[in-house]
C-alpha positions as CSV (number, residue, x, y, z in Angstrom):
1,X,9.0,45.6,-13.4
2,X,7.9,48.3,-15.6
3,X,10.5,49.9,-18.0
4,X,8.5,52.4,-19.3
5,X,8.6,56.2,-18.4
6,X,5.3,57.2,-17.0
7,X,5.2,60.5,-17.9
8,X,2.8,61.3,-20.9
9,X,6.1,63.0,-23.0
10,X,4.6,61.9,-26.4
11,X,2.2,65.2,-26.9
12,X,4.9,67.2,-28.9
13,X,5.0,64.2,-31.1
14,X,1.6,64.4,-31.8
15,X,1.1,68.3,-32.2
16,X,3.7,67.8,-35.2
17,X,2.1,64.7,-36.9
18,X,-1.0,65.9,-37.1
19,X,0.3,69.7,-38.7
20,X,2.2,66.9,-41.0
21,X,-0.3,64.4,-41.6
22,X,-1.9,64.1,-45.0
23,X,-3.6,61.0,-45.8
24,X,-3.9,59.2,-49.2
25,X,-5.3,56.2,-51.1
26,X,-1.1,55.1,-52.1
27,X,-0.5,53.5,-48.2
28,X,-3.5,51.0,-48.5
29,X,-0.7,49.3,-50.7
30,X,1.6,49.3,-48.7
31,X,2.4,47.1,-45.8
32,X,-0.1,48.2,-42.5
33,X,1.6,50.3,-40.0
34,X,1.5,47.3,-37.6
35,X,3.9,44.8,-39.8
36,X,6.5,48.0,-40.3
37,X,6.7,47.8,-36.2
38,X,6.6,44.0,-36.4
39,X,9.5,44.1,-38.5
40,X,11.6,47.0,-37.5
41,X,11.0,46.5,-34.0
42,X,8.9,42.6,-32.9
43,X,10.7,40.2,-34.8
44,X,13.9,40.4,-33.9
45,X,14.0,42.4,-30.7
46,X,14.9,45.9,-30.4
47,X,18.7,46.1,-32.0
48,X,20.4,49.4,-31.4
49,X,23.6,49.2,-33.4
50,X,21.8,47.5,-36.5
51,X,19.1,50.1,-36.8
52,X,22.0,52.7,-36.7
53,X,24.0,50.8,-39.4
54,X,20.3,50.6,-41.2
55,X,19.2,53.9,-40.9
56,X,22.8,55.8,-41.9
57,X,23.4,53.0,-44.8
58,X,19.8,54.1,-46.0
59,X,20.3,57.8,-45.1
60,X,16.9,58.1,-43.4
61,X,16.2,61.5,-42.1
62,X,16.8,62.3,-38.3
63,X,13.9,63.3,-36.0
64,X,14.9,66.4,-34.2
65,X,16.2,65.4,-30.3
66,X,13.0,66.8,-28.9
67,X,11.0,64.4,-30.7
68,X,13.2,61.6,-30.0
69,X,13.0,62.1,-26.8
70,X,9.3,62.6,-26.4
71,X,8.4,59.1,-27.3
72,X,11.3,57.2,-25.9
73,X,10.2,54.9,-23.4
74,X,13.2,54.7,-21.5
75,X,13.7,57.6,-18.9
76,X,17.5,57.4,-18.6
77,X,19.0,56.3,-22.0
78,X,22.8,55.8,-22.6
79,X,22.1,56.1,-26.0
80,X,19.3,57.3,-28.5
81,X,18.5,57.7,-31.9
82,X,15.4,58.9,-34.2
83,X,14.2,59.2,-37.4
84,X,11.2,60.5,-39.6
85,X,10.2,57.4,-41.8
86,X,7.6,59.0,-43.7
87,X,6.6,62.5,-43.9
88,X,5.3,62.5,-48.2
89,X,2.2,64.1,-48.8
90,X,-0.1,61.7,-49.6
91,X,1.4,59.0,-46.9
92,X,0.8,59.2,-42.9
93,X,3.7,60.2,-40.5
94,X,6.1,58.1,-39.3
95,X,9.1,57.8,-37.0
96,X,11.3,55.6,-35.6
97,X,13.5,56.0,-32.5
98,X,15.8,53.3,-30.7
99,X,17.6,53.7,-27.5
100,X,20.0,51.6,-25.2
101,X,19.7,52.0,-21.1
102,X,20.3,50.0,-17.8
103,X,17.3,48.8,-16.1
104,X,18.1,47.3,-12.8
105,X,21.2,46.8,-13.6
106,X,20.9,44.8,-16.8
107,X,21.4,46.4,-20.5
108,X,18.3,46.8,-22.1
109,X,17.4,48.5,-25.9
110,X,14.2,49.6,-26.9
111,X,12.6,50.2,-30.6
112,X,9.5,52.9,-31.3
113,X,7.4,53.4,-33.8
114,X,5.2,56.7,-34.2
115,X,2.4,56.9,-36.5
116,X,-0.1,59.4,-37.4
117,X,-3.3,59.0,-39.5
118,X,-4.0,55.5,-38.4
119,X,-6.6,53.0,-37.0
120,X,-5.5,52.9,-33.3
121,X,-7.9,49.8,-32.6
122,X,-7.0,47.6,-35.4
123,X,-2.9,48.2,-34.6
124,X,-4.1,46.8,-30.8
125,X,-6.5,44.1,-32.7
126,X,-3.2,43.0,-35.0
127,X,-0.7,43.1,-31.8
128,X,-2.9,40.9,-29.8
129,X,-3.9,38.1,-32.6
130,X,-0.4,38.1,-34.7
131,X,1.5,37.9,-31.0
132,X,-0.4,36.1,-28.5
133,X,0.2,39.7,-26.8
134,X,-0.8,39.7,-22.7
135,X,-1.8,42.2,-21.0
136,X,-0.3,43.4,-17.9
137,X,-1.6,46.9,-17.4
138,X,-3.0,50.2,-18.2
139,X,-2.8,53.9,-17.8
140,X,-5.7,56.1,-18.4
141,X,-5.3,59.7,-19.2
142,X,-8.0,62.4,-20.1
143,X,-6.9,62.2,-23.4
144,X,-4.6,58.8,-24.6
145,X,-4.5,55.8,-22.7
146,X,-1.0,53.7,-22.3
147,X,-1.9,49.9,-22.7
148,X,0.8,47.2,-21.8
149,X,1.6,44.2,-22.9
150,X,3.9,41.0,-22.8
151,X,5.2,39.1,-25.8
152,X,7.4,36.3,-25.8
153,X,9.5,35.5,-29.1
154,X,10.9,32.8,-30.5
155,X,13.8,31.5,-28.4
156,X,11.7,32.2,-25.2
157,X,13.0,35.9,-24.7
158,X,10.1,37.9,-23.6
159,X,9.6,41.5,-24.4
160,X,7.3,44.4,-22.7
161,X,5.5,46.0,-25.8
162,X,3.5,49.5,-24.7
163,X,0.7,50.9,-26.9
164,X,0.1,54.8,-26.6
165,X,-3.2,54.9,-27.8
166,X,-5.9,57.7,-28.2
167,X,-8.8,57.1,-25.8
168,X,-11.5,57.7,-28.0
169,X,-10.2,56.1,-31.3
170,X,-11.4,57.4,-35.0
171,X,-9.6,55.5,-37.4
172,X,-7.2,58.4,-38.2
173,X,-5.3,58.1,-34.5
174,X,-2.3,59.0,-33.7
175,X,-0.2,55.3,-32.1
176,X,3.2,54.9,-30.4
177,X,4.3,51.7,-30.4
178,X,7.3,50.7,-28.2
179,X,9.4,47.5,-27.5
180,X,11.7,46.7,-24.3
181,X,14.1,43.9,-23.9
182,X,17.2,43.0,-23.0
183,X,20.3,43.4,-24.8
184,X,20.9,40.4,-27.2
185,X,24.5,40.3,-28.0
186,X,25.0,39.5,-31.8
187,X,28.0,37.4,-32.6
């Protein structure tokens, strides 16, 4: 069962990272685009009310519904949110959006991660080796190409990860990152 939308709805995203991208020698310190999804989204499964909590305790900036929409990889949410991450001259865009939806019947949440300005390959190369990811299909436009994957994390709960990814990769690519699973009710 696929969870994701098909449509390619992620080119508005990418028109406005790339008028906002900027890129500088101050993110090779920082962690790699990869481990901020690992750790906002992989690690603990997509979590709709923390990230909310998180990201209005923090006061991170909301990405504009459009956006939001544009990379959400659920095509009838009950709930969404999104917000720009990074957006500082000298660092590459970044966004994060969570939803909540019913998939067959069963709840299920979703985190994404939107980046602009990095290496599309090595984010793939870093998925596959850090999460024993398997892949389970592939979509091929003229332009991106939409890769998925399963990952299963600890406690046995698997999780459908999807890589939009540009076909011809430079090293300054444009990558959304998304997570499905089911709801995990925290006590």
């Amino acid at each position: 069962m696929r969870f994701q939308n098909t449509k390619p709805r992620c080119l508005p995203f990418l028109t406005i990272a790339l008028l906002s991208f900027s890129a500088g020698a101050a993110w090779a310190d920082e962690a790699s685009p990869y481990d901020e999804f690992a750790a906002r989204c992989l690690d603990q499964g997509p979590h709709y009310d923390r990230t909310v909590t998180l990201a209005r305790d923090r006061e991170w900036g909301a990405l504009s519904e459009d956006m939001t929409l544009g990379i959400l990889p659920l095509n009838e949410p009950t709930a969404f949110q999104g917000w720009v991450m990074r957006v500082d001259g000298d660092k590459p865009f970044e966004a994060l959006v969570v939803a909540k939806a019913i998939v067959g019947e069963k709840p299920v949440e979703s985190c994404t991660m939107a980046f602009a300005g990095i290496d599309a390959a090595q984010f793939e190369r870093a998925l596959i080796s850090t999460r024993k990811a398997t892949a389970s299909g592939q979509q091929n436009g003229e332009l991106r190409v939409r890769k998925f994957f399963t990952v299963e994390r600890d406690g046995g709960f698997k999780e459908a990860v999807t890589l939009d990814l540009p076909r011809y990769p430079n090293g300054a690519d444009e990558v959304v990152a998304s997570v499905v699973a089911e709801e995990q009710i925290e006590n």
